[in-house]
Structures are given as structure tokens and as C-alpha cells.
C-alpha positions in Angstrom: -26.6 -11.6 18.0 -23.3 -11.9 19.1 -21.1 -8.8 20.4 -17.9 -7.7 18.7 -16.3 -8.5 21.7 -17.2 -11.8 22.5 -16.5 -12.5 18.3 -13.3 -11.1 19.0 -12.9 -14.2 22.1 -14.0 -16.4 19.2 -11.8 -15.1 16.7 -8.6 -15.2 19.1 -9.7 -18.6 21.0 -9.6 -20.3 17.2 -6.5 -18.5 16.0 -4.5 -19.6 19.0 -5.1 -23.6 17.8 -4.0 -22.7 14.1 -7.2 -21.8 12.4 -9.4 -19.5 11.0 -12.6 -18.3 11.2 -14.2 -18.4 8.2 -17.9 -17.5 9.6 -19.9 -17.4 12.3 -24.2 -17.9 11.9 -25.9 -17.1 14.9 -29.8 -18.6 14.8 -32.1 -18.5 17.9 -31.0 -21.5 19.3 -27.3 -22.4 17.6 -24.2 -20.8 16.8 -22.3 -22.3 14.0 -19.0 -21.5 13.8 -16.7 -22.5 10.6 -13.0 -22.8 10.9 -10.7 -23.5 8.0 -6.7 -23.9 7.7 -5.0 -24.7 4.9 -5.4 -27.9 3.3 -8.8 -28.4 5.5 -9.8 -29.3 8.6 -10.9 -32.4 10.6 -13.2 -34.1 12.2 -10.9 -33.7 15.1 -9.9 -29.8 14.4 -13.5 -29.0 14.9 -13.8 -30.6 17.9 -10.7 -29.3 19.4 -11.8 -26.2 18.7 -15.2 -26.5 19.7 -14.1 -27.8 23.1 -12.0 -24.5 23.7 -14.8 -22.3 22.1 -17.4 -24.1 24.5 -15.1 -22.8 27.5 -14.9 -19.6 26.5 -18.9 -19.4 25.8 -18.9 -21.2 29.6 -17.0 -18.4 31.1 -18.9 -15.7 28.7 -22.6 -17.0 28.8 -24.0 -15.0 26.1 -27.2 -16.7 25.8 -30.4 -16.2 27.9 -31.6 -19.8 26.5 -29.9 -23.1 25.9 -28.0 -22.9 22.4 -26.4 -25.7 20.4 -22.6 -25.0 19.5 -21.8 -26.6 16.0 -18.2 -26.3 15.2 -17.9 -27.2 11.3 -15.9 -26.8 8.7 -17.0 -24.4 5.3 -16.7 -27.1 2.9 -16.0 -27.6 -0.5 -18.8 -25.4 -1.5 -18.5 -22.7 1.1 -20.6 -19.5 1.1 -18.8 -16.7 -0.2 -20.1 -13.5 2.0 -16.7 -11.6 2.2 -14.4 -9.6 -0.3 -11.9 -12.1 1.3 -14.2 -15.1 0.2 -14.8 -13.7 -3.3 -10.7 -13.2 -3.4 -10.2 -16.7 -2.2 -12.8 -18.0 -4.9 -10.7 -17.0 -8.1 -10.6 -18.6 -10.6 -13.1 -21.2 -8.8 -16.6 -22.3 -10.3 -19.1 -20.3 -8.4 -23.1 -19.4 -8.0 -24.1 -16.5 -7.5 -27.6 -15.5 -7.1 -28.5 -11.2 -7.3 -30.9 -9.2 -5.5 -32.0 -7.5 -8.8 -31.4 -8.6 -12.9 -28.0 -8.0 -14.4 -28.0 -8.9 -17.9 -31.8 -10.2 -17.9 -30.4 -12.7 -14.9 -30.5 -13.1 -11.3 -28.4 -16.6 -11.3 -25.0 -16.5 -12.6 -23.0 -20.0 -12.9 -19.6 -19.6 -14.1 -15.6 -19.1 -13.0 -15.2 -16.1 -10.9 -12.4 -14.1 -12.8 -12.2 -10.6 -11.5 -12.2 -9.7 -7.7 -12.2 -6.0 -6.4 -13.8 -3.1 -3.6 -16.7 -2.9 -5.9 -17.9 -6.2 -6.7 -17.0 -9.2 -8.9 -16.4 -10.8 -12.5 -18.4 -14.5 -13.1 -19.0 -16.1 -16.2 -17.5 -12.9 -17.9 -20.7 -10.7 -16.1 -19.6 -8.1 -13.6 -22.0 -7.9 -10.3 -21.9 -5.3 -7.7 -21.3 -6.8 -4.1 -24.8 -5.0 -3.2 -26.1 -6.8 -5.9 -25.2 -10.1 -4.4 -28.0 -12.0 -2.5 -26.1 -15.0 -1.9 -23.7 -17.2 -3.4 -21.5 -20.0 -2.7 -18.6 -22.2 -4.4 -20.3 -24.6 -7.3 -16.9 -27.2 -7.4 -19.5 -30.6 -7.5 
């Protein structure tokens, strides 16, 4: 697990070469950290910035252990985790799996419509961000 703080050093080392953090997965042994800008990133934007992430991790030294760093991009069919994601989606071909039935269903395929504090609208359904067990852009 990663501190706020050092997220934070993540967050500012990434913005500072024009991109965004889009996640950050943090396994026993590798941290994967996805950048996006507009229009998409590189081959060469992710190894920019995982060159200046892997100093700030040099200086930091979070990890106990050896640890991979993988600096990637989300991809076409990114995870959607945050309100921001699920904003971003609209109006987007989506998956979404649910935690418990909604309409006799736990798998819903469709265009996210509707995007709020509470939850979302796919394929005309509306599920509960509680609800949500995972789900991820469904473009290809």
C-alpha cells in the first residue's frame, strides 16, 4: 500500500510532464501506474514518466522488497473505478459487472447514458456505484 503522501509525489511528479494519473495498482511486487493526456499517450510518455517516477521512488524507497515499476497507459478499454471515470465514459460502450442482481442481471453491456453522486445509467438500467464490482470501457 502506498501512502497518501508519496501518491501525492506520484501525482505531482506526473502532472509536472503534462499528464494525468489515471490509476495507480499496487500488487506485492509491482506498482502500475497509468498516465493519460489528451489524445493518448506514448510509448515514450510512459517512459518519460517512468524514469522521473523511478527517481522519486529512489529518493522515497517505499518498498521493503524489490518491486517492478510499470508505467502504462489505460487503454482503449480502461477500467472505470472513479465518478470521474464513469463521467469520462458517457455516452461510451461500457461493461459493467454488479456485486448483486439489478434487473435479474449482474452483467450489463450497453452505452453509459446517465452519470451522477449516486451511481450510473447503462443500457437504459440504473446501478448504484456500491453496486458496481468492476467494469471497464467495451469500445472493441
Amino acid at each position: 500500500m502506498l501512502s497518501d503522501e508519496l501518491k501525492e509525489d506520484i501525482f505531482v511528479v506526473v502532472e509536472s510532464l503534462g499528464f494525468s494519473v489515471y490509476d495507480i495498482e499496487v500488487s506485492q511486487k509491482k506498482l502500475t501506474i497509468y498516465i493519460d493526456k489528451p489524445g493518448g499517450v506514448s510509448i515514450d510518455d510512459c517512459e518519460l514518466a517512468s524514469r522521473n517516477i523511478s527517481a522519486l521512488l529512489d529518493v522515497k524507497d517505499p518498498f521493503s522488497n524489490s518491486y517492478v515499476l510499470e508505467v502504462s497507459s489505460p487503454g482503449i478499454n480502461r477500467k472505470l473505478k472513479t465518478r470521474e471515470h464513469f463521467d469520462a465514459a458517457r455516452g461510451k460502450r461500457c461493461l459493467v459487472h454488479t456485486h448483486f442482481p439489478v434487473n435479474d442481471s449482474k452483467m450489463f453491456k450497453g452505452v453509459l447514458t446517465e452519470c451522477d453522486d449516486e451511481g450510473i445509467v447503462i443500457g437504459g438500467v440504473r446501478i448504484e456505484f456500491d453496486n458496481i464490482k468492476k467494469a471497464r470501457i467495451d469500445e472493441i
